[in-house]
N, C-alpha and C positions, 0 to 999 in steps of 0.2 A: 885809311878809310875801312879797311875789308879787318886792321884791328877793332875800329869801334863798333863793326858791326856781330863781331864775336861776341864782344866785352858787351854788348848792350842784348844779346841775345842770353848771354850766361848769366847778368844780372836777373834779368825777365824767370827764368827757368829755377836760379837758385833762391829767390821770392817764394816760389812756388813750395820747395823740401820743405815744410813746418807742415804745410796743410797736407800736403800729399800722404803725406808717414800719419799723421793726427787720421786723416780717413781712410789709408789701409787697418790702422791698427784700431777702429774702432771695428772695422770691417771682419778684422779676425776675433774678437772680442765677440761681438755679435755671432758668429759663426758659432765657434767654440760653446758660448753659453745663450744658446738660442733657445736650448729645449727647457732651459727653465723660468725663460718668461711665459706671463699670463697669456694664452692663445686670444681671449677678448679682449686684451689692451691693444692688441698687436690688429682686431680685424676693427678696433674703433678709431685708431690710427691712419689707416689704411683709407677708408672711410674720411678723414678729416685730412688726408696728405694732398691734395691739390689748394687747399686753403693755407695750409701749413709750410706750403714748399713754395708759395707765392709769398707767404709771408718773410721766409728764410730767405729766399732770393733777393730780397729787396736789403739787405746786408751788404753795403760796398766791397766785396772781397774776393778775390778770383778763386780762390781755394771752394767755395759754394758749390759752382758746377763740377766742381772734380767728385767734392764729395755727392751729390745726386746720383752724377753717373757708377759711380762705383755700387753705392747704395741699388740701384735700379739694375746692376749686372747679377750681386748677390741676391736679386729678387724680394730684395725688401721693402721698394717703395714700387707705388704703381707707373703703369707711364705717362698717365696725366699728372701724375706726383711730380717725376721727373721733367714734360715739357711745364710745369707751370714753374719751376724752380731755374728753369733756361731761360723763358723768357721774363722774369720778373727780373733779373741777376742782369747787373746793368755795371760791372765790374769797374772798372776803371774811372767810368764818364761823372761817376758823381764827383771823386776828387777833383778829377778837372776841369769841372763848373765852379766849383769853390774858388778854383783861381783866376775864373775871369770875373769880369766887368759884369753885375747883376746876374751872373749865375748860379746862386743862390736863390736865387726870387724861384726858379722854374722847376728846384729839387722836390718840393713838394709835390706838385704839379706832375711834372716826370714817375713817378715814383709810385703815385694814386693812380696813374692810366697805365701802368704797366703789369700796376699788383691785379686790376680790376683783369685785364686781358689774360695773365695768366691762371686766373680762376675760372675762368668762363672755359677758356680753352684746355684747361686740365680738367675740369668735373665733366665735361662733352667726351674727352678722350675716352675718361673713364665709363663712361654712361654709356656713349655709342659704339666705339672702338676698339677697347680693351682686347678682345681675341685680334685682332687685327695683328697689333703689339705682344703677339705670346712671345715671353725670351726662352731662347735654344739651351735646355738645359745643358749640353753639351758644353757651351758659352760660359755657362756659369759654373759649373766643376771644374773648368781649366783657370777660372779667376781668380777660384779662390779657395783651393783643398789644403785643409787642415786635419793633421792626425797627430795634434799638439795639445789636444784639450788636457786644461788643468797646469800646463806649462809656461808661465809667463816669460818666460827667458825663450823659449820656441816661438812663442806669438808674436814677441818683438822684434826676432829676427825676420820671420816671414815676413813683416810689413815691412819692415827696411828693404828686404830686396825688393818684395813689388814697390817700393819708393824710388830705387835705385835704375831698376827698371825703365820705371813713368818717367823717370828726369830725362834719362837717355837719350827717350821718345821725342818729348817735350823740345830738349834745346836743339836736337836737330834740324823739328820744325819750323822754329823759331826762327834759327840761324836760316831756313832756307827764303823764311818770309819775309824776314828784313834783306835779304838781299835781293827780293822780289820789288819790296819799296823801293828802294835805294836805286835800280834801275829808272822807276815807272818814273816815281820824283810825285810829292804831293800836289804840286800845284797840275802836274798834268791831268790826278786822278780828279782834282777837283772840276778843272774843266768838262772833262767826260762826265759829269752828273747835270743832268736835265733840271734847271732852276724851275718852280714854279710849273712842274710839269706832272701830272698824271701818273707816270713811269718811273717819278726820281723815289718812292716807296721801293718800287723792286730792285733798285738797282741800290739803295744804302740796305737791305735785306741781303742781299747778295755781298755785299762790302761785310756786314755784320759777320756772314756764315764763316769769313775767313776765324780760325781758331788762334787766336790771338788775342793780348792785350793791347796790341797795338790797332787791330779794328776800333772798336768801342773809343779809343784817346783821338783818332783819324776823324770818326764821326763826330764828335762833342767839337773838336777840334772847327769842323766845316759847318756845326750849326750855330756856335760862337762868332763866326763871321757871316752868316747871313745866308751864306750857299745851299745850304736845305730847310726845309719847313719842318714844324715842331712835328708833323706827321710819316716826315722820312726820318726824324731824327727818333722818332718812338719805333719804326718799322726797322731802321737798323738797330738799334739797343736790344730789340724781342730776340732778335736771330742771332744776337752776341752773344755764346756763350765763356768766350775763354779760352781754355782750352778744355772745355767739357766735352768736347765731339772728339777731338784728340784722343780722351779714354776710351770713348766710345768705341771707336775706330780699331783702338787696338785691342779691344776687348771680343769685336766684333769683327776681324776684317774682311770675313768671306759671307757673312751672314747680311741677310733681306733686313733687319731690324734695326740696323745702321740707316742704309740708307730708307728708311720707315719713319723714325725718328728726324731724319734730314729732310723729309720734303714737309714732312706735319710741320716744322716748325719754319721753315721757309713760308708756309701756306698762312700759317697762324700772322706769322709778322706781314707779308705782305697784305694780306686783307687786315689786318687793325692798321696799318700805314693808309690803305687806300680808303677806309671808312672815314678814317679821320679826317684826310683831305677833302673829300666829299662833304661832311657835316662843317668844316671851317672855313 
């Protein structure tokens, strides 16, 4: 048992090295050659990045949230850029709607209420909140200093290590999360959620916040058989992001904008979970 749940830990984490390395090294890339893009491409971007990062999320892919966060540490996208790219990024759960029984029919469905919620709630962030979410420059010169410009063979290594880094991080996690499951046991986690109840929004939000691929498979998994409503099953997908809090976290770990980040989007899913319940 405690092999499979390595082997099923290192599979999860080594999925992850393509995208991980693909968004440091776009990261250092951008860095590097930053001062010679157009300054108005960059503030009309800015400008369209909660529209855009709601549309990117909706990408079946867990590599998404990795690249937001990292993007959002180097100060390149805003923070409603970045929660509308967490909550639209629905990782895992589309593939395994494909595999059941009419889970197909609700991908559209899923997909148009999540993209909608992530724009609403990233142009808001943006509009109302934005100093709320200033990032600690300090944050962001330890993420990602480069004195490699013009060096391709330097830039590639840099992003390997912070690739090497992230995985470290990652399967740790991982390995500590599924042995977290593997105690509780699904069917017990399923009972503990409130059928048809008012409450079961904050509590599959809560299930989502876990950083894992395993949240999002858990969720699709328990609305597949009937045990949550399509309004907890939107409320935990908003709050899943992967392991995009995981960068987060370790990009951030003594800093307020961590946990900033964590409650905006905990707040976000759980009110679109409870609106929805209320309207259906």
């Amino acid at each position: 048992m405690i092999f499979d749940i390595i082997l099923d830990a290192a599979k999860d984490s080594i999925r992850l090295l393509p995208f991980l390395f693909l968004a440091f090294l776009i990261l250092e890339l951008l860095e590097c050659y930053s001062d010679r893009l157009n300054q108005k491409m960059l503030i009309r971007f800015r400008k369209a990045g909660p529209f855009l990062g709601a549309l990117l999320g909706c990408i079946p892919e867990c590599g998404i949230p990795v690249l937001g966060a990292n993007l959002f540490a180097a100060s390149l996208i805003s923070p409603g850029t970045l929660l509308s790219v967490f909550l639209s990024t629905s990782d895992e759960a589309i593939l395994v709607l494909l595999g059941t029984t009419n889970g197909s029919s609700i991908i559209p469905k899923l997909l148009f209420v999540k993209f909608i919620i992530a724009v609403i709630v990233g142009y808001s962030i943006d509009l109302f909140f934005a100093k709320y979410f200033e990032t600690p420059k300090k944050a962001m010169t330890e993420s990602h200093t480069c004195s490699c410009c013009g060096h391709s063979s330097h830039i590639f290594t840099h992003a390997l290590q912070h690739t090497l880094s992230l995985f470290l991080y990652i399967f740790l996690f991982t390995l500590a999360l599924n042995f977290l499951l593997e105690i509780i046991g699904f069917s017990k986690l399923a009972s503990l959620l409130l059928k048809d109840s008012l409450f079961q929004p904050i509590l599959t939000a809560v299930i989502g916040l876990i950083p894992s691929c395993a949240s999002s498979i858990l969720l699709t998994k328990l609305y597949a058989q009937g045990i949550l409503s399509f309004a907890s099953f939107i409320s935990g997908l908003c709050a899943s992001t992967g392991v995009g809090l995981v960068v987060l976290l370790k990009i951030y770990p003594k800093q307020n904008i961590f946990r900033k980040i964590l409650a905006a989007l905990l707040i976000a899913s759980t009110g679109a979970g409870i609106i929805l319940s209320l309207l259906g």
